[in-house]
C-alpha positions as CSV (number, residue, x, y, z in Angstrom):
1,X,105.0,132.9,227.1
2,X,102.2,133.9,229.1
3,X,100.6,135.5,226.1
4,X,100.9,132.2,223.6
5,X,98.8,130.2,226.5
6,X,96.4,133.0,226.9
7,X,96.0,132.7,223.5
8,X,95.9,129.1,222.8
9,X,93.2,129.1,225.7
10,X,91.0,131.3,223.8
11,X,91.4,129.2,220.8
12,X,90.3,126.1,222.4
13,X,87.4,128.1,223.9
14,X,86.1,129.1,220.7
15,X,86.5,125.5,219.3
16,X,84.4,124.1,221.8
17,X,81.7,126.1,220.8
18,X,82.1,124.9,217.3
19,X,82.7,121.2,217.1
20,X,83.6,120.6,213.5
21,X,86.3,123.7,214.1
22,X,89.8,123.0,215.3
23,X,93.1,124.8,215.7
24,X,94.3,123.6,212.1
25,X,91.3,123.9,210.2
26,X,91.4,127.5,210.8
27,X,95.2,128.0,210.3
28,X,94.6,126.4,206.5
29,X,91.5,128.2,205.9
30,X,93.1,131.8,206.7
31,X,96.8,130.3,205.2
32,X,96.1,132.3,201.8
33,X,93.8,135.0,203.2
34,X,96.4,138.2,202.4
35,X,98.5,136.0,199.6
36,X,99.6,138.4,196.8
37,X,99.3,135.4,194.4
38,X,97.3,135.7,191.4
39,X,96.1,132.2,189.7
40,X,96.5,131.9,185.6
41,X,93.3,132.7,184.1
42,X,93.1,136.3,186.2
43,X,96.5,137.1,184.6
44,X,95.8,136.7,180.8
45,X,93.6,139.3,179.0
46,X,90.8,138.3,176.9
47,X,90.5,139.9,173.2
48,X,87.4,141.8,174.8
49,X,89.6,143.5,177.8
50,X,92.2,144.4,175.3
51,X,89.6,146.1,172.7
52,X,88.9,148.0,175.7
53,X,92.4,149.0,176.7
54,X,92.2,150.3,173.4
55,X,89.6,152.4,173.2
56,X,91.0,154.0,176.7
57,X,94.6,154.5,174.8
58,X,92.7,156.0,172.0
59,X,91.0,158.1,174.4
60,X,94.2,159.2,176.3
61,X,95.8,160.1,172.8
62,X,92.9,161.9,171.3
63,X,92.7,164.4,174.0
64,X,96.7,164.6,174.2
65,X,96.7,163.3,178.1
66,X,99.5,160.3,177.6
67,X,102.3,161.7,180.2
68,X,99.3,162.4,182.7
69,X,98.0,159.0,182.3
70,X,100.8,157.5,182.6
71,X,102.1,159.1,185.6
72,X,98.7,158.8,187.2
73,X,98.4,155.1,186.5
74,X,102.2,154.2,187.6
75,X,101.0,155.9,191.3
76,X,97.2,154.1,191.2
77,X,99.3,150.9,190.2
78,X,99.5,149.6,193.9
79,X,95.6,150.7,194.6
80,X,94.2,148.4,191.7
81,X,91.8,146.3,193.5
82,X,90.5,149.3,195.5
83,X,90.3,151.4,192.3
84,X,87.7,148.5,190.7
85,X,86.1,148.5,193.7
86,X,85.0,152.4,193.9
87,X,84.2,151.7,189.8
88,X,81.6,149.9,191.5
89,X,80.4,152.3,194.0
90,X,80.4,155.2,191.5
91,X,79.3,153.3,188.3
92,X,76.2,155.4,187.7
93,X,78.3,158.2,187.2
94,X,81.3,156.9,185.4
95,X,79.3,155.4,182.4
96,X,79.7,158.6,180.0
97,X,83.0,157.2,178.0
98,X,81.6,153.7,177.7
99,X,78.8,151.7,177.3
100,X,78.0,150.0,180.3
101,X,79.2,146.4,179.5
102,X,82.2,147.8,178.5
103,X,82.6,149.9,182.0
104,X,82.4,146.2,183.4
105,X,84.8,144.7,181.5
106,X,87.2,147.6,182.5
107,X,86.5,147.1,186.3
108,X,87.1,143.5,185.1
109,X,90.5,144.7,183.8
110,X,91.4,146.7,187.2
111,X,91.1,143.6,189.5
112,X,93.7,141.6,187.7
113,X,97.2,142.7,188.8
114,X,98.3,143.4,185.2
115,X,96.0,145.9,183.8
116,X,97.4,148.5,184.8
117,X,100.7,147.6,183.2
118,X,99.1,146.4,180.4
119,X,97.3,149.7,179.8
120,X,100.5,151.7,180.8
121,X,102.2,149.4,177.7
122,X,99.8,149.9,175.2
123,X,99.8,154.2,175.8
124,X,103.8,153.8,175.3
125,X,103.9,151.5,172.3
126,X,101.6,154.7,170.7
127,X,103.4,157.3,171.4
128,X,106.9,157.2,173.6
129,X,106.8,159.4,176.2
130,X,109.7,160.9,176.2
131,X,109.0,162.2,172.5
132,X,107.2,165.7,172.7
133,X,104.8,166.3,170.2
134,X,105.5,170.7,169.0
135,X,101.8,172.3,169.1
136,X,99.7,172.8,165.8
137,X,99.7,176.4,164.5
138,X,95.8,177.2,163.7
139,X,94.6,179.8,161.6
140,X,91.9,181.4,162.0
């Protein structure tokens, strides 16, 4: 118990400092710092975000990468946020595939929680991936 009142001392401390700042302002300012909680409006895509997800599928499937992508995107599920964030950082770079509003709307797409599973739907309902595709003969 020695600890709590060390604590609690502490606490009073620093609200004396700062008069309009008490013990249970603080506690219901940081009550839904770390929630995992995501409101409605940043759970439902707009028909922009999903012409997007498109184009990404369409992408995936063009160049044949749909068990990759899927496989990658089921492990980078968890790191969503952090993955929108580092669009930011390296946005100069990663502009190639898209135009650069739609490379927004993308990061957009990454900071919602369902996204990812929304992409990872989308590259399924194309092409199941337990169906394997047999390779083209070319002549030459």
């Amino acid at each position: 118990m020695p600890g709590t009142m060390y604590l609690q001392n502490i606490l009073s401390k620093i609200c004396s400092y700062l008069p309009k700042v008490d013990g249970q302002s603080v506690r219901r300012a940081f009550k839904h710092a770390f929630s995992m909680g995501t409101s409605h409006e940043n759970k439902t895509l707009s028909e922009k975000e999903l012409a997007v997800i498109l184009k990404l599928v369409a992408i995936i499937q063009k160049r044949k990468l749909t068990l990759p992508a899927t496989m990658f995107l089921e492990c980078a599920h968890p790191l969503n946020y952090v993955g929108s964030q580092m669009m930011v950082f390296f946005r100069p770079f990663l502009t190639f595939f898209f135009k650069t509003t739609e490379y927004d709307i993308f990061q957009g797409i990454l900071e919602k929680r369902e996204g990812i599973q929304r992409i990872i739907e989308e590259i399924e309902k194309e092409q199941p991936i337990g169906k394997i595709q047999k390779p083209r003969k070319e002549v030459f």
